[in-house]
C-alpha positions in Angstrom: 149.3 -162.9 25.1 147.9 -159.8 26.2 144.1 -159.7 26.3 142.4 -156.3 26.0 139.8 -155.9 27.3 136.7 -153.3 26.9 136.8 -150.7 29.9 133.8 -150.6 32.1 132.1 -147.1 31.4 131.3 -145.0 34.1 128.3 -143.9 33.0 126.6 -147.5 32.8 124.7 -146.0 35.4 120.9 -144.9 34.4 121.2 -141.8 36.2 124.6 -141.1 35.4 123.5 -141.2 31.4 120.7 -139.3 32.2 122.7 -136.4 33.7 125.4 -136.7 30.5 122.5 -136.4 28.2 121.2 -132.9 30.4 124.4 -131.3 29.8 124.8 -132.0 26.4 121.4 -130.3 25.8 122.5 -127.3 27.3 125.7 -127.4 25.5 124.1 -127.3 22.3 120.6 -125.2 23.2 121.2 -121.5 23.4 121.0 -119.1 26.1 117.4 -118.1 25.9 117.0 -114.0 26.5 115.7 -113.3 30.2 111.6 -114.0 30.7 109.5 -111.2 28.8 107.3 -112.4 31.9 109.1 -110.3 34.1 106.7 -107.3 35.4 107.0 -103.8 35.5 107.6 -103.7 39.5 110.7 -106.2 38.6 112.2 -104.2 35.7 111.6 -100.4 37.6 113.6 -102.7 40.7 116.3 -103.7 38.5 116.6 -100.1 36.9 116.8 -98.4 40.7 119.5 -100.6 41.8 121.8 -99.7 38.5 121.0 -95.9 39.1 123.0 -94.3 41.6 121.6 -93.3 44.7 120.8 -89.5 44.7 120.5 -89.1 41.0 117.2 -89.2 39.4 117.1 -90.2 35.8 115.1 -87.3 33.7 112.3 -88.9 31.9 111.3 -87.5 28.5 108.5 -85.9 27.8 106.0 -87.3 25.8 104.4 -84.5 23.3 101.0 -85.9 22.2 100.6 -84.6 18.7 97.9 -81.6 18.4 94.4 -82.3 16.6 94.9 -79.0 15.2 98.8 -78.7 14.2 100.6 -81.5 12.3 104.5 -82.3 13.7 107.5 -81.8 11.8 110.0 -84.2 12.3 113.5 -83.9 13.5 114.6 -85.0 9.3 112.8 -82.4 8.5 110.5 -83.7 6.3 106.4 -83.5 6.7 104.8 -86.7 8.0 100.8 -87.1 7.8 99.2 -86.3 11.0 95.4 -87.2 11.8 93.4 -84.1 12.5 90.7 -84.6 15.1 87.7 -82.7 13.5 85.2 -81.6 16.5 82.3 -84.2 16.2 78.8 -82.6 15.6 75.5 -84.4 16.0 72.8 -83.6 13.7 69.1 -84.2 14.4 66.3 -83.7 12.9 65.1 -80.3 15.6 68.6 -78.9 14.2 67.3 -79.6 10.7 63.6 -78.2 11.4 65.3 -75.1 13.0 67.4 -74.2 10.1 64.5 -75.1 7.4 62.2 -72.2 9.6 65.3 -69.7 9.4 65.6 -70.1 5.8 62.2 -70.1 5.1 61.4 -67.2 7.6 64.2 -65.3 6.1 63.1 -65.6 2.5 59.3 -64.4 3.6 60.7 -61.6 5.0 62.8 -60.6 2.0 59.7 -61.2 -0.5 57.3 -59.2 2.1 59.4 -56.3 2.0 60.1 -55.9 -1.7 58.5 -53.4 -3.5 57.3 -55.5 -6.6 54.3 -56.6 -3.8 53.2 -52.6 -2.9 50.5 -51.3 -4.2 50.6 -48.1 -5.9 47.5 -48.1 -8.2 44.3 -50.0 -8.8 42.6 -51.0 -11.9 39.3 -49.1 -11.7 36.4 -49.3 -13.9 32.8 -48.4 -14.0 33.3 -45.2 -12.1 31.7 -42.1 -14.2 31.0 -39.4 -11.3 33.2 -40.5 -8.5 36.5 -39.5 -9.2 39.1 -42.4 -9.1 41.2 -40.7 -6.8 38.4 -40.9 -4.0 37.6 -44.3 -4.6 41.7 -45.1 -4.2 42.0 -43.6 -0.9 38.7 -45.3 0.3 40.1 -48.2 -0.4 42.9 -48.1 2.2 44.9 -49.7 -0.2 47.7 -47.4 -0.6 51.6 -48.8 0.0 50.5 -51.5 1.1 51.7 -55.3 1.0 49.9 -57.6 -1.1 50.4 -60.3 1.5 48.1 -58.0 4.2 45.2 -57.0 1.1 41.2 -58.4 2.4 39.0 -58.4 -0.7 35.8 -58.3 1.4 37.6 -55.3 3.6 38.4 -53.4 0.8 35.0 -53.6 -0.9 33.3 -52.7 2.6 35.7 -49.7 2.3 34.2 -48.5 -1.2 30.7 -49.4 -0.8 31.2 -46.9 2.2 31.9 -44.1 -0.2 28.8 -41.9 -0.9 27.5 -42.1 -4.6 28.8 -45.7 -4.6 25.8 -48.7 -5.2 28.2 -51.7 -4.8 31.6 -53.0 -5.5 33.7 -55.7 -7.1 37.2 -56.5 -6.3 39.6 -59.0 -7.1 43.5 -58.9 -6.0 45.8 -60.3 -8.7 49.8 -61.3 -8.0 52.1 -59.5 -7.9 50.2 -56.1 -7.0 47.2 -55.7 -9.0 44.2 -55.0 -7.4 40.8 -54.9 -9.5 37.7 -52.5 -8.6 34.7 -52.3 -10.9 31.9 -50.1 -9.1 28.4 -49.3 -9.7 27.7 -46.0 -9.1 23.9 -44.0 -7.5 22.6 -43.2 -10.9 21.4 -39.2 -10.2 17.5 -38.7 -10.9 17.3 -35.6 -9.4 19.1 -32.1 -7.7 17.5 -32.0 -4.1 18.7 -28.3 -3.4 17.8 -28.1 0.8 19.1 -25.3 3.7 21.3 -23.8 0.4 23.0 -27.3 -0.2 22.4 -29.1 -3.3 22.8 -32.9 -3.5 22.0 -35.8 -6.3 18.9 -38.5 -5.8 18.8 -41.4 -7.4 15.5 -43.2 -8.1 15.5 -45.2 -4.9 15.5 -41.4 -2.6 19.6 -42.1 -1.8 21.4 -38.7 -1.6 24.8 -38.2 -2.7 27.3 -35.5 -3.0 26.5 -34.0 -6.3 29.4 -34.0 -8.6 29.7 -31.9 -11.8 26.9 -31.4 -14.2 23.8 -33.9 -15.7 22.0 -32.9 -18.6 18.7 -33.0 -18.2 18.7 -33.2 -14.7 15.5 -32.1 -12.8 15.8 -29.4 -10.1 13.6 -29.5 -7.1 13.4 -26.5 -4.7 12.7 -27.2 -1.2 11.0 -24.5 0.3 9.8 -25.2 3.7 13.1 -27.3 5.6 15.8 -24.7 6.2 18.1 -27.7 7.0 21.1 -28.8 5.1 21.3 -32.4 3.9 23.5 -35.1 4.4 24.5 -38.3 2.9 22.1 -40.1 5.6 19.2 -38.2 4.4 16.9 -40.3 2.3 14.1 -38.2 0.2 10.4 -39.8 -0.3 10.3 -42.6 -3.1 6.2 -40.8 -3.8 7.7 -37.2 -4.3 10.8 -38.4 -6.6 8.3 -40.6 -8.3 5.8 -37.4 -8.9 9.1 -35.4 -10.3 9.8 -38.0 -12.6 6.4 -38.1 -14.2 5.6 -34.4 -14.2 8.8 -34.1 -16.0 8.0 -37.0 -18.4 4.1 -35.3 -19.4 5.8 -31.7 -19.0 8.7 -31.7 -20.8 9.3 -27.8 -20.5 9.2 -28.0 -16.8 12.3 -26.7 -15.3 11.9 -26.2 -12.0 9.7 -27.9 -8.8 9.5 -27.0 -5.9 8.5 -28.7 -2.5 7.3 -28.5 1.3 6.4 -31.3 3.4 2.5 -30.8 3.5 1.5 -30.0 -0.3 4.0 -32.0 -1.9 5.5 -30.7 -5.4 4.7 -27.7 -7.6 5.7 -25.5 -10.5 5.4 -22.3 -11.0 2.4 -22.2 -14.1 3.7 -19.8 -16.6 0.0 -18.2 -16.8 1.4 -16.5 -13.2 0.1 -19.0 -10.7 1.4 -22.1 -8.8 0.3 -25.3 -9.3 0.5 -28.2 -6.6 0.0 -31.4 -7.3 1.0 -33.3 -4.6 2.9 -36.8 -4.5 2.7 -40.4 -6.4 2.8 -41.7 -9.7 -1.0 -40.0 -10.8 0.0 -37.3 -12.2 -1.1 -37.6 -15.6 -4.8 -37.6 -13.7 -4.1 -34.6 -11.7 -2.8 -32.9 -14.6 -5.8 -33.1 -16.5 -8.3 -32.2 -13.4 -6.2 -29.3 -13.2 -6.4 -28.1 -17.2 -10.3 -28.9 -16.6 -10.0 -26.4 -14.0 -8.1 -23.7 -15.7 -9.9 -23.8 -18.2 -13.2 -23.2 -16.2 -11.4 -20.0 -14.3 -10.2 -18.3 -17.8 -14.0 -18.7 -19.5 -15.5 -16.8 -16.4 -12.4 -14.6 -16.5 -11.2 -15.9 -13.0 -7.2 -15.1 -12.7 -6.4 -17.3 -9.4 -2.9 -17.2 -7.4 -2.3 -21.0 -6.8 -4.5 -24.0 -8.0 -4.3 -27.0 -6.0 -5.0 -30.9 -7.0 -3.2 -32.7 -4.6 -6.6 -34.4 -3.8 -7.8 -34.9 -7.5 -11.1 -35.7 -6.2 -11.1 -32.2 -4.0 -9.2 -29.6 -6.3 -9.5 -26.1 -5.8 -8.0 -22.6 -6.2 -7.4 -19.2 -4.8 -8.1 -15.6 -6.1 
């Protein structure tokens, strides 16, 4: 009888099992693709050796897409390309700068439009100066409201003979108010052949047009002509006014510098009478006197009372 027996395995041995086991693994693992750890110096190596020497392989050129233009494809459709806008950095000088620009630019539109000339003014109180005169003293004429002074304007008009004082207010867009106060004329001061207006306080002023009622005086011993600084004796224009007011058919006067006024008696003499606000005394020393050269039959050719405590008369 045939006894079998188990064969002895080859492979009792630890290592040798070891090993078995090792190559079944790899049997049964697959190949793994090279090591993406290989560098750049390895792979440009490995390429240089397949390339034949002497031939260079062309490389393509990368075209980096425009910030401006977008690419069209080889398919021929569009594709969406990002536009690179240039990058600009505001502050707040930039924003300032701009703000005065603008601004600067609309002051200088509004400055130079004729809705803020002047043309005209709005005058009132003016009865002898003409308005026209008073307009071109003012110094007002096509010019911007944005340069008008109040105060320069109304120097301006108080400057203009005949002219007391002046009020003036400016009004948007263009308007300029003037209300004047005039020299109010007392008297005709007629000097060197010139005539001129007085008011009470002795002002001259460039006589304009007519007054009713106006005394005349006569000046009959200055040969000069007057001007608008002359300024005419308060006591003589004080005399005129009262002679006038206790004479009421008095037309004329007349005057010199040493015996003050006179008129011209209608009984063919002159009278004098001086200066100052006595005249109703004077006036009745001199009918006292009159009537004392009539009764004796005494015709005189002037009869003086410019001293009323001294009067006397010649033949």
């Amino acid at each position: 009888m045939t006894t079998l027996r188990r064969p002895i395995s080859t492979t009792s041995d630890p290592a040798t099992r070891a090993e078995a086991v090792r190559a079944r693994r790899r049997q049964q693992t697959p190949t793994r693709p090279p090591s993406a750890s290989r560098t750049v110096k390895q792979l440009r190596s490995a390429v240089e050796q397949a390339t034949p020497i002497g031939v260079r392989t062309p490389r393509r050129a990368v075209r980096r897409p425009s910030g401006w233009n977008a690419a069209m494809p080889r398919s021929g459709r569009l594709t969406r390309t990002a536009i690179a806008l240039p990058r600009v950095a505001f502050s707040w000088r930039m924003v300032s700068l701009a703000i005065v620009v603008l601004l600067g630019g609309l002051m200088a539109r509004t400055m130079s439009s004729p809705n803020y000339f002047i043309n005209s003014i709005s005058l009132s109180g003016a009865q002898y100066v003409p308005g026209e005169d008073i307009y071109q003293a003012a110094g007002v004429d096509h010019l911007s409201i944005f340069w008008i002074d109040p105060a320069v304007i109304k120097k301006n008009i108080e400057a203009l003979p005949g002219l007391k004082s002046a009020y003036v207010e400016v009004h948007w867009p263009n308007i300029i108010y003037v209300e004047v106060k005039e020299n109010q004329p007392v008297l005709a001061w007629s000097q060197g052949g010139q005539t001129m207006w007085v008011d009470a306080e002795g002002i001259v002023f460039p006589a304009r047009g007519t007054v009713d009622g106006l005394l005349p005086i006569m000046v009959d011993d200055v040969s000069t002509a007057l001007t608008a600084d002359a300024r005419i004796p308060k006591a003589a224009i004080d005399g005129a006014l009262q002679l006038k007011q206790l004479r009421p058919n008095i037309e004329l006067l007349h005057y010199d510098s040493v015996s003050g006024l006179s008129y011209q008696d209608g009984r063919n003499w002159r009278g004098y009478f001086g200066t100052g606000t006595d005249m109703e005394v004077k006036l009745k020393v001199y009918e006292t006197l009159v009537a004392n050269l009539l009764s004796r039959g005494i015709h005189p050719s002037m009869i003086s009372v410019t001293d009323k405590d001294a009067p006397y008369y010649r033949r």
